[in-house]
N, C-alpha and C positions, 0 to 999 in steps of 0.2 A: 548333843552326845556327851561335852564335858558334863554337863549337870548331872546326868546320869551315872559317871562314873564315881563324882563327889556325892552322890547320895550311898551309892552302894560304900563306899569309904563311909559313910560317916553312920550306916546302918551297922557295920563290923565294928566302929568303934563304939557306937552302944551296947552294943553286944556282947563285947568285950568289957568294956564298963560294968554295966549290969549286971555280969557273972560277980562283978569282983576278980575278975583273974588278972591279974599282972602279966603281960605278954614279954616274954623273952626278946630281943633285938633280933633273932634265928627267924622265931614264928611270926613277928610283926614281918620282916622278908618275904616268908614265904604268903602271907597275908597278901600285900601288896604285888606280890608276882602274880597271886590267883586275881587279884582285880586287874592288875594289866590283862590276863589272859581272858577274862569277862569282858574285860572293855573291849580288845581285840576281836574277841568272837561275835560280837554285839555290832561292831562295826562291819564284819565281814556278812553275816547276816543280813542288816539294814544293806549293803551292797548287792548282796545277791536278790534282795526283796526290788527294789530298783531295778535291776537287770532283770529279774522278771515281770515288774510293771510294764519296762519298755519293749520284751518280747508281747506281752499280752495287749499292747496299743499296737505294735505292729501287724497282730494278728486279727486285732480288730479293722484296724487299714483295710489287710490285704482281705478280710474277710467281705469288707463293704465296698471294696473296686471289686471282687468276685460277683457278688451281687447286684453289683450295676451291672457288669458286663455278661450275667446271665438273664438280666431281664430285657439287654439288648436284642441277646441270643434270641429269646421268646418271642419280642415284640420281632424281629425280623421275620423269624419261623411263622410266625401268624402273617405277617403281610406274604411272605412266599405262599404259604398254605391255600391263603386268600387270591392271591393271582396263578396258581396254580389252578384253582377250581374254576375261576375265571376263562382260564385258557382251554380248560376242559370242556366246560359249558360252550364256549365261543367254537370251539372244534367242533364240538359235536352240532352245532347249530349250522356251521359254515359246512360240514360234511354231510348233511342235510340238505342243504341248501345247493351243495354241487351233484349230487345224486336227483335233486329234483331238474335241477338246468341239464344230466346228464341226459335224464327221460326225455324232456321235451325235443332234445336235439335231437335223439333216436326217432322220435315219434316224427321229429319235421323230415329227417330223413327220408324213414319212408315213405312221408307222401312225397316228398320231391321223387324219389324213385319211384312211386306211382303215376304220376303225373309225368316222368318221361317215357315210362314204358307204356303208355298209354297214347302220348307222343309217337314212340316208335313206330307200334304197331298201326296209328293213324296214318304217319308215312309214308310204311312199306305198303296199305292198302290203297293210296291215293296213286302211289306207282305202279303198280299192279292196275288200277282203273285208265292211268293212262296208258300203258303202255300196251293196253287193250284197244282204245280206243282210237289212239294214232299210231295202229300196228301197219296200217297202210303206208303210212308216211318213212318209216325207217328206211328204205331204199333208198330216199331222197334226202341222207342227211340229218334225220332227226333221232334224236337217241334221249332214253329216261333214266336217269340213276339220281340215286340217294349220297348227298356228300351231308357229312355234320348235322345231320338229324331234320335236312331237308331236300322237297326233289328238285333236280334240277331239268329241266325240261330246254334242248338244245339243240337252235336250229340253224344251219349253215345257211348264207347270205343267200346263196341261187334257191332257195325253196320260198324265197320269203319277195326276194323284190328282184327285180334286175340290177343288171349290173351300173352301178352308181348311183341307183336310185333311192329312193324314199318308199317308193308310193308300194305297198305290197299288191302283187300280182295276184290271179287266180288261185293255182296252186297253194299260194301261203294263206290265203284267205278261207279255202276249206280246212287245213292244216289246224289254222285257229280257232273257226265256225267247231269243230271237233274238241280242241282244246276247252274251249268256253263251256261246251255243255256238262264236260267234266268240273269246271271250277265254281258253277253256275248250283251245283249239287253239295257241295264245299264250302257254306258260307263261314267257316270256324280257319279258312285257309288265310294268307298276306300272300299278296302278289306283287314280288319285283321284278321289272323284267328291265335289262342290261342290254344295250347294245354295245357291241366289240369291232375291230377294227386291224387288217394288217397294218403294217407298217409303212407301205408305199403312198408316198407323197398323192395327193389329190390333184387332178389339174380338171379345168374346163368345165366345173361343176356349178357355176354362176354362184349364187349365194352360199351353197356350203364351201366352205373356206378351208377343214382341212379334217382329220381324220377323227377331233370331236368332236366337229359339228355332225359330221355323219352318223356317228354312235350315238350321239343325241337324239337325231331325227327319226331314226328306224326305232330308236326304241319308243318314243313318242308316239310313231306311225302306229306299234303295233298296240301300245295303251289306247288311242282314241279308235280303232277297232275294234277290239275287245268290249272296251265301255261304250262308246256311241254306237254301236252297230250292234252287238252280241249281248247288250246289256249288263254285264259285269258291273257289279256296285265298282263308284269310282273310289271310295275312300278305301280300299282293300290294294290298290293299285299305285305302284311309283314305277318311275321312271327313270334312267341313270345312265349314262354314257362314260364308259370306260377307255374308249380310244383305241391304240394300240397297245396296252400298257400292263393289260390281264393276258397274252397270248397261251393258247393250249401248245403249242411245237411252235421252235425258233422260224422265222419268218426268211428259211434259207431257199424254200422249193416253190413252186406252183402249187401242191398239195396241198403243204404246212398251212401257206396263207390262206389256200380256200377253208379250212377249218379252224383258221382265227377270226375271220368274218362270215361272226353267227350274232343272233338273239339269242340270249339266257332268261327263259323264264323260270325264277328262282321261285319256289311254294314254301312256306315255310306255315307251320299250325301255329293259332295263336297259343302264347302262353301264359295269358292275365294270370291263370290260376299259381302258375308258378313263381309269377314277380310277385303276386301279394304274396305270395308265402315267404320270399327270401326279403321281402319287406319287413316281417314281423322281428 
């Protein structure tokens, strides 16, 4: 900056030379005031020239963090973009995919509701067949209804054996002879039959012991009649003693208990079709 101002001084003083003009002490003054005020202006310039490089590096700065942080922007927006369409596709795949599992369960539905109402109406016709067939026998005891989508076929103790006994009598053995020809037409039937039992202690009975062994025995009694005699497939056929412990009426009366001690032969339709299904 000095050099510069000693050149401009020493350009006015050739120039002044050269003329040949003799300068006054006044005009060399104001000479020297106008190169302060150049030199001043020169200065203040080259400062503003400065303060505008260091605005235009700032601007470059903030221009090149803008630029970064717009191609952040970008590259984000594209991975968003990209897992949006993602999640669109995967929706629409999984929504697909639940609309097709929706069918199938409607579909299995129906057949399970076909397969029970077909169930039913098997049923309510096997009850209707018996309750034709041992319409004789209701006076003595025996009664036919449908509990939970099976028959129950229900016979109080005096129709089936004597009292204490085992060994089933005349009576119970036509009762059954009847029964069988109905179940004999039924090969799609399960056959459990339940013996029951009041609550009054056993005495004097030799080997049965107490009011399971009895429920055991009579029901046994009336399975190996059924199958050894009446010929009923045996593998459609169990056995089961319940004691005193399933009663129909509290075991307060003479009544009650005659109608706790019964056989249950429980009917129930097979329904292979329906477990493979809820297999699936």
């Amino acid at each position: 900056m000095k050099k510069i101002g000693l050149l401009a001084a020493f350009a006015l003083f050739l120039t002044a030379f050269s003329s040949c003009v003799i300068l006054s002490p006044k005009k060399y003054k104001a000479l020297l005031a106008k190169q302060d005020s150049l030199n001043t202006g020169w200065t203040e310039s080259q400062l503003k020239n400065e303060s505008l490089e260091q605005r235009i590096a700032r601007l470059k700065a903030d221009t090149a963090s803008l630029n970064g942080q717009l191609a952040d922007l970008r590259a984000k927006y594209t991975e968003m973009d990209g897992n949006y369409a993602k999640l669109r596709n995967n929706s629409s795949t999984e929504i697909n995919k639940l609309s097709a599992d929706l069918k199938k369960r409607e579909q299995r539905l129906k057949e399970v509701e076909e397969i029970l109402r077909k169930r039913d109406e098997a049923t309510n016709q096997l009850k209707a067949k018996l309750q034709e067939a041992l319409l004789g026998f209701t006076k003595n005891g025996l009664t036919v209804e449908i509990k939970n989508g099976k028959v129950y076929v229900s016979l109080t103790d005096k129709l089936l054996f004597p009292s204490g006994s085992i060994i089933i009598d005349e009576k119970g053995k036509q009762a059954l002879t009847q029964l069988a020809t109905v179940l004999k037409q039924q090969p799609e039937i399960n056959i459990a039959v339940e013996g029951h039992t009041d609550s009054q202690k056993i005495n004097n009975l030799g080997q049965i012991k107490d009011n399971w062994d009895l429920s055991v025995l009579r029901a046994t009694s009336v399975v190996r009649f059924l199958t050894e005699e009446q010929k009923v497939e045996s593998v459609r056929m169990t056995a089961t003693g319940k004691g005193e412990f399933q009663p129909l009426a509290p075991n307060t009366s003479a009544e009650n208990r005659s109608k706790n001690r019964r056989i249950e032969i429980v009917l129930s339709p097979k329904l292979d079709e329906l477990y493979d299904l809820i297999k699936q």
